[in-house]
N, C-alpha and C positions, 0 to 999 in steps of 0.2 A: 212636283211641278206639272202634270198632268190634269187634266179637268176632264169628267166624263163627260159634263153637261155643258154647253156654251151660255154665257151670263147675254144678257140682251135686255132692254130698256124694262120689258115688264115681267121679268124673273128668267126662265131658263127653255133653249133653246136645247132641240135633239142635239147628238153629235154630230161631227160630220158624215160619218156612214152612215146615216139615218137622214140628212137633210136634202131634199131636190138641188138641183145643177141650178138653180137659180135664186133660191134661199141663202146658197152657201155662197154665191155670189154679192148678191143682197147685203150679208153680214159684212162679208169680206171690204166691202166699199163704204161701209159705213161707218164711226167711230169705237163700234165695241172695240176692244182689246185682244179679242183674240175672234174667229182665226187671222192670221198674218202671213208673214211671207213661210214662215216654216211651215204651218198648215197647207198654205197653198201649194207648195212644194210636196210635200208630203201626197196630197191627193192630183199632182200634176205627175209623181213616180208611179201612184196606183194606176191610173190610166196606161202608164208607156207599160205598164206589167199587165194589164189585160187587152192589150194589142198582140204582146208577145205569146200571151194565152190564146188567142182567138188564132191564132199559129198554128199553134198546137193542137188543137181541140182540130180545126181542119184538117190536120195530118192526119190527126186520128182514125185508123181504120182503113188508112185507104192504101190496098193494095200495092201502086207503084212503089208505096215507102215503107214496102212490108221491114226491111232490113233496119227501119230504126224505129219501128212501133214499138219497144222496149224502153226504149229513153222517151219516147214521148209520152208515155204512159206514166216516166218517175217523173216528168216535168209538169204536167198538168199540175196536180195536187203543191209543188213546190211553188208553182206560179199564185195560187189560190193564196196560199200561207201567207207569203210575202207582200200579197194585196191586200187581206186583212189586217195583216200587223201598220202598213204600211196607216190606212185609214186610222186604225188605235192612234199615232203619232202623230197627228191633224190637230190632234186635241191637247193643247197645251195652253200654259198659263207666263203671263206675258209676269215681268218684274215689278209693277205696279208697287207692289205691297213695300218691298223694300224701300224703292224712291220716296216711298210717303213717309220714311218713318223720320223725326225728329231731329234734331241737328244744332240744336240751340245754344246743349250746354259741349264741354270736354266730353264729359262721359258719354251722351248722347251721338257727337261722333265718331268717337271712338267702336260704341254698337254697332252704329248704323256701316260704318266701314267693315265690321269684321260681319255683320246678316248680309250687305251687300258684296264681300267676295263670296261667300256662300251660295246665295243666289246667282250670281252669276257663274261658278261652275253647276247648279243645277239646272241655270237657262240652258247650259250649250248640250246637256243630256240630252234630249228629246231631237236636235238639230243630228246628233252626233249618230242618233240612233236610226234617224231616218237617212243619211247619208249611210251608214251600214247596209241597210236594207236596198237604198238606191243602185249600191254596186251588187247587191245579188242578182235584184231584178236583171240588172245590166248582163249581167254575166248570163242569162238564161236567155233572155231578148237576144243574145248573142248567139247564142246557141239552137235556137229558134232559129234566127235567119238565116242558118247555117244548111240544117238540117227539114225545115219544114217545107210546106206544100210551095210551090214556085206564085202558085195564083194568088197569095196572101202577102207574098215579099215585101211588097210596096208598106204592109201594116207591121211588117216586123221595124221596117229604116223609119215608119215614123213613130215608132214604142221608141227606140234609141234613140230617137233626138230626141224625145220629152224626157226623157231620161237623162240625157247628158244636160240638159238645160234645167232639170230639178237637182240637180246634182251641185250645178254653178248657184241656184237660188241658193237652197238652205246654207250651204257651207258660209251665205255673208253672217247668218245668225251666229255663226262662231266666231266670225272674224270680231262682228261688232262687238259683242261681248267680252272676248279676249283682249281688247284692247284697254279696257276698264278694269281689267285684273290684277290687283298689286302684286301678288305672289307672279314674277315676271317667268322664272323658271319653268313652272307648271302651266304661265302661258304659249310658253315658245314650243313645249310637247305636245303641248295639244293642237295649237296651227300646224306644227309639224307634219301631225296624224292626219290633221285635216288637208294640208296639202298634199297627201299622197293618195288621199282619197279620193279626192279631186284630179288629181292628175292620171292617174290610173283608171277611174272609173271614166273620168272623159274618153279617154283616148281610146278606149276599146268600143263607148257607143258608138262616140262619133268614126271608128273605124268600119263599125258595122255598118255604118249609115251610109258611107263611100262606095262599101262594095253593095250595097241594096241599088243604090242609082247606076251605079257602074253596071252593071246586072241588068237594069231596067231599060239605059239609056242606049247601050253599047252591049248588047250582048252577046255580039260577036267577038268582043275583044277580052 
């Protein structure tokens, strides 16, 4: 359920790593099918991970922070990963094909029931995957604002809150989905999953995000 290429009126559009900030826009507002809210999400966590970057790359080399030029060095390249992977997972394919399929006769529904639980656990793949990646970036953007240059802080607390807010996006692509699930058991583990993801990865952006303003606003205190 991935697409390399985005479908658009007159054949095929780059992906999203390949498209301008206003193309992807463009599409986004328009009727194609994909990209959608998990795309959006997806390249709204690539952003909060190249603030957390632009952190780091700053700290980089510079003397006062000789003492963690070590980890800043493993982070960089961890930061890169994670925004690439992140843009691969922009690229998805919406449920279409299922919905369209037949329904007329017994057997017909019967199909179309057992392609569309199928589809729907490979909708929430791509959702499930970018909420994985969402908590790494988070955990680093974390660790960023922790440790990095004081003059960039203000870009670390706002990687964490596109973060924690991409975070709340994609996860509705699993709820909606899961709700449509007949196998109910294998729906309840997987919101499960998804609210712990959600819950945990919120709570540490938006903690980070606290102490960035608390920092900024109050830094005497």
């Amino acid at each position: 359920f991935f697409l390399r290429m985005i479908p658009s009126m007159g054949g095929f559009m780059d992906t999203v790593a390949d498209m301008r900030v206003g193309e992807f826009s463009d599409v986004l507002s328009s009727k194609a099918p994909v990209p959608g809210g998990g795309g959006a999400s997806a390249v709204a966590a690539a952003v909060g991970a190249s603030l957390g970057q632009m952190v780091a790359s700053l700290t980089l080399g510079k003397k006062r922070y000789a003492d963690v030029q070590g980890r800043i060095e493993e982070l960089i390249p961890r930061f890169e990963a994670v925004r690439d992977e992140l843009l691969v997972l922009a690229d998805e394919e919406p449920l279409s094909r299922a919905y369209g399929l037949p329904k007329g006769t017994e057997e017909e529904r019967a199909h179309k029931a057992e392609v569309m639980e199928a589809a729907l656990r490979s909708a929430c793949e791509p959702p499930l995957k970018i909420m994985e990646k969402t908590c790494e970036a988070i955990d680093l953007v974390d660790e960023a604002s922790r440790i990095g240059t004081r003059i960039a802080i203000s870009d670390a607390g706002a990687g964490a809150t596109l973060l924690s807010a991409a975070l709340k996006a994609v996860s509705l692509n699993i709820f909606i989905n899961a709700k449509s699930m007949a196998d109910r058991e294998y729906a309840e583990d997987l919101l499960s999953h998804t609210q712990e993801m959600l819950d945990e990865g919120c709570k540490k952006a938006d903690d980070a995000y606290v102490r960035v303003e608390r920092g900024i606003r109050w830094p005497s205190r």
